[in-house]
C-alpha positions as CSV (number, residue, x, y, z in Angstrom):
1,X,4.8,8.9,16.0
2,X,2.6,11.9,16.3
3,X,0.5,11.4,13.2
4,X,-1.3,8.6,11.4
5,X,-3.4,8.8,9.1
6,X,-6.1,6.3,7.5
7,X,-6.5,6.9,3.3
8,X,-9.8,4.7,2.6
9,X,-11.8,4.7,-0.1
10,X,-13.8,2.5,-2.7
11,X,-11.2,0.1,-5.1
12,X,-10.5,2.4,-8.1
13,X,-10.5,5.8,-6.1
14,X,-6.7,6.1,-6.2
15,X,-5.6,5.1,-2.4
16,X,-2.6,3.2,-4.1
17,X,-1.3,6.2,-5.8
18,X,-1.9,8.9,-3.8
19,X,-0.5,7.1,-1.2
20,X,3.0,6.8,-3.2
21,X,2.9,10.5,-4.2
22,X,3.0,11.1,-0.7
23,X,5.4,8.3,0.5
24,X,8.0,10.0,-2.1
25,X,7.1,13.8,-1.0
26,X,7.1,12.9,3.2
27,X,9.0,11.4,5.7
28,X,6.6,9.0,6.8
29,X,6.0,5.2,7.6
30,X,3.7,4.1,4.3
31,X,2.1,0.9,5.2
32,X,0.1,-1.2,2.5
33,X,-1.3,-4.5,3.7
34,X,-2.3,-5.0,-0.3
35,X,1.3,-4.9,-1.4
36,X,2.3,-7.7,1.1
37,X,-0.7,-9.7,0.6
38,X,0.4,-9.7,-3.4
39,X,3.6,-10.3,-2.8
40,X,2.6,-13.1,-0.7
41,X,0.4,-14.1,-3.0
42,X,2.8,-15.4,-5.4
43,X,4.7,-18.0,-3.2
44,X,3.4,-21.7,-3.1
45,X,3.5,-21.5,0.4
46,X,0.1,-22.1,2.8
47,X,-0.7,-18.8,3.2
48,X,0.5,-17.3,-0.1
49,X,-2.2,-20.0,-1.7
50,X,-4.8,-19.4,0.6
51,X,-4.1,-15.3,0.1
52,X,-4.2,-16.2,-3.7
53,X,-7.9,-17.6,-3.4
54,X,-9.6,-14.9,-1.7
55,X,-7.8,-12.4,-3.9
56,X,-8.9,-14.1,-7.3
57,X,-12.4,-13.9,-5.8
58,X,-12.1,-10.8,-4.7
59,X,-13.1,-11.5,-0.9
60,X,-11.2,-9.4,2.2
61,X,-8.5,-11.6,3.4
62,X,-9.2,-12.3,7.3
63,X,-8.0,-10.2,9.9
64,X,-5.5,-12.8,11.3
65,X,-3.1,-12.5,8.5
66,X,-3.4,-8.6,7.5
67,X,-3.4,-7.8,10.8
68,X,-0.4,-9.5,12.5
69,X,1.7,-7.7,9.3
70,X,0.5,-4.8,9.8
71,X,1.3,-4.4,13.6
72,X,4.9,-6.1,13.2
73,X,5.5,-3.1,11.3
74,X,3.6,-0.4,13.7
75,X,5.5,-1.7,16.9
76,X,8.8,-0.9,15.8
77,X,7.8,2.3,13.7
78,X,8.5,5.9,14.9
79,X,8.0,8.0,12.4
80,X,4.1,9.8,11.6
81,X,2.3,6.6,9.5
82,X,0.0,5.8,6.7
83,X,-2.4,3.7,6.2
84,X,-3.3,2.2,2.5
85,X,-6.3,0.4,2.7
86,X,-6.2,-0.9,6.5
87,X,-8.5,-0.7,8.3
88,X,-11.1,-2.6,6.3
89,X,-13.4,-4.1,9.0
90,X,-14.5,-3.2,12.0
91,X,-12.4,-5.7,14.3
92,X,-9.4,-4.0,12.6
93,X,-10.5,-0.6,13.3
94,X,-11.2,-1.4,16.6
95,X,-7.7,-2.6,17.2
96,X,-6.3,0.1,15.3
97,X,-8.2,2.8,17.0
98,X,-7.0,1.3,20.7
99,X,-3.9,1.0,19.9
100,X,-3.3,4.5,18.5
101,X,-5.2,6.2,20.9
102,X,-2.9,4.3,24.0
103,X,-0.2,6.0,22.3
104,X,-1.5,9.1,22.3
105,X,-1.3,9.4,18.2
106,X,-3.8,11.6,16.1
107,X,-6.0,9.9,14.1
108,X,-6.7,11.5,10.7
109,X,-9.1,9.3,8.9
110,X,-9.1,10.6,4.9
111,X,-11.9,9.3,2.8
112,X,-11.8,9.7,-1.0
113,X,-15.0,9.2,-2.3
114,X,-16.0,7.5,-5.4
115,X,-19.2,7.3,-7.6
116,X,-19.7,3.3,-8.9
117,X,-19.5,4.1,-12.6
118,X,-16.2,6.2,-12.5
119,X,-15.1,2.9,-10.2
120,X,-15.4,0.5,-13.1
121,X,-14.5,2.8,-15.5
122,X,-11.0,3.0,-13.8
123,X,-10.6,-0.2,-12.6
124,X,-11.6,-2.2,-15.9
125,X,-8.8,-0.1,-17.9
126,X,-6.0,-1.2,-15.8
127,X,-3.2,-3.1,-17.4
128,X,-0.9,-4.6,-14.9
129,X,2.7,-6.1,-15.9
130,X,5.0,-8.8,-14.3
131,X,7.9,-6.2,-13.6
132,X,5.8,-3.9,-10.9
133,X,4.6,-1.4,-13.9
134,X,0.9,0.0,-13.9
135,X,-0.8,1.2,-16.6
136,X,-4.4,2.7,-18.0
137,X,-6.1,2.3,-21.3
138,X,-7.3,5.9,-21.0
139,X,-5.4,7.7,-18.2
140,X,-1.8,6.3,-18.6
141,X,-1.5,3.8,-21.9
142,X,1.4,2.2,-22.5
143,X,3.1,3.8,-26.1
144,X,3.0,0.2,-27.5
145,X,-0.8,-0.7,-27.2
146,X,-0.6,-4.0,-24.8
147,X,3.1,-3.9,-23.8
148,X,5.4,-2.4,-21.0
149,X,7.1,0.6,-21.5
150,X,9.6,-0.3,-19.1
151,X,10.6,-4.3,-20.0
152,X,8.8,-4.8,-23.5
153,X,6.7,-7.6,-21.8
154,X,3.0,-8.1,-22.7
155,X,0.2,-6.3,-20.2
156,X,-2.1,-8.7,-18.4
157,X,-5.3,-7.6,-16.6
158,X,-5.5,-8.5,-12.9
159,X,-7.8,-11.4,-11.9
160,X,-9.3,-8.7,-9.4
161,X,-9.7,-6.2,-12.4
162,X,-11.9,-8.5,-14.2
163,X,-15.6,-7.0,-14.4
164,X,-17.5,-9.7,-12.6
165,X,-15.0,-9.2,-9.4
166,X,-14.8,-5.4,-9.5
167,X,-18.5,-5.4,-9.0
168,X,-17.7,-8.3,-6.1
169,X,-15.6,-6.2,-4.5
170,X,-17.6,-2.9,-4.9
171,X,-20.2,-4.7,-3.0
172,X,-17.4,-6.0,-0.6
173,X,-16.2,-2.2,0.2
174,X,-20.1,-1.3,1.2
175,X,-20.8,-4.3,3.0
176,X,-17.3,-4.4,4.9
177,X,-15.4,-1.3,4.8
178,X,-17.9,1.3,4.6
179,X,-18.6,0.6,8.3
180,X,-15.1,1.3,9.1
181,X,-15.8,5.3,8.1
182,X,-19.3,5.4,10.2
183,X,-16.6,3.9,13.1
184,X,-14.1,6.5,12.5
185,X,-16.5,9.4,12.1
186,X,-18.2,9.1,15.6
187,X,-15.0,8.9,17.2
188,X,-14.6,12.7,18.5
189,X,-10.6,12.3,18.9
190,X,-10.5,12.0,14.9
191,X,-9.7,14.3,12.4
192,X,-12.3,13.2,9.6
193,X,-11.9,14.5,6.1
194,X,-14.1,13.6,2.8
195,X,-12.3,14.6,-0.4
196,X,-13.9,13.9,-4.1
197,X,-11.8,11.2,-5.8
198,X,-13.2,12.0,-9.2
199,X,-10.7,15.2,-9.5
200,X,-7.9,15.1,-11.5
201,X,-4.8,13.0,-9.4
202,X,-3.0,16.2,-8.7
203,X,-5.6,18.0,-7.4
204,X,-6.8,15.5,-5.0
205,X,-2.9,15.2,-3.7
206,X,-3.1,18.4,-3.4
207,X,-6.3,18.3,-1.4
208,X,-4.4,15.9,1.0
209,X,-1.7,17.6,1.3
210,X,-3.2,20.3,3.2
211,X,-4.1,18.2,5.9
212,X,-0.4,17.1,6.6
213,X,0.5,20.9,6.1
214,X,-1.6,21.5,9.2
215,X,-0.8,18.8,11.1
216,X,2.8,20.1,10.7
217,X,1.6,23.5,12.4
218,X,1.1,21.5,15.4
């Protein structure tokens, strides 16, 4: 591992999908503690209940269980790595940070940013189904208005899409996660880069891309 690189950004700004455009396009290590913690999240066992709780109320899921997840995965990994949504608090980036930097790994920390309206707008038109399958009343609806193009079943909105928990978790991200990028961005052995999530998808992959382009000029 010579790479790694952080994608963080505000819920809504597209860290999920960019980060799957990229997964397809590179050969990289994607990790998504989100994924996991969903999956978890539907067993009945102690910790997929207790994941299920703080997701419904849109609340960070503590450290403990993201993190000892994510570094199962990083120990074994030797390929260049990226992050989804992890770090999200300071303890993580700290242990992140130490860790990569022993290794000897650059960090390239790539924020998308997001204005609070555009946020909402995005999140609120999400339309989730039980097979995997995403969808978005404006941006990507389904042909069939409420049902999956892929199974026929009927579209459900997320109990962390709701309105009341998107602005929860909006006010999470600042509180929580924001600090992470004031971390990151002192650090002098990190490649910061700020790009504007409000773009169209492919011109922000695009805009990302560049930065693994250079990194393979290394």
């Amino acid at each position: 591992m010579k790479n790694a690189y952080i994608l963080v950004g505000p819920p809504g700004a597209g860290k999920g999908t960019q980060a799957e455009l990229l997964d397809e396009e590179l050969d990289i290590k994607l990790i998504q503690p989100g994924v996991f913690l969903r999956k978890e999240a539907e067993k009945d066992t102690d910790v997929g209940v207790l994941i299920r709780k703080f997701l419904a109320h849109g609340l960070i899921v503590p450290n403990q269980i993201v993190d000892k997840k994510v570094f199962q995965v990083l120990k074994k990994v030797k390929k260049d790595v990226l992050f989804d949504g992890y770090p999200r608090t300071i303890p993580q980036a700290e242990k992140l940070y130490e860790f990569l930097t022993e290794k000897k790994v650059k960090i390239n920390f790539v924020m998308i940013s997001l204005q609070d309206s555009l946020i909402m707008e995005r999140i609120n038109g999400r339309r989730s189904c039980s097979c995997g399958e995403t969808f978005h009343i404006k941006y990507n609806p389904p042909k069939k208005k409420g049902v999956c193009d892929k199974c026929d079943k009927k579209l459900f909105i997320r109990s962390d899409s709701k309105k009341n928990i998107v602005k929860k978790r909006i006010e999470l991200y600042k509180k929580e996660t924001a600090p992470v990028i004031k971390f990151f961005k002192k650090k002098k052995r990190v490649n910061f880069v700020k790009i504007n999530g409000a773009k169209p998808i492919e011109k922000v992959h695009q805009d990302i891309l560049v930065i693994f382009n250079d990194n393979g000029k290394d």
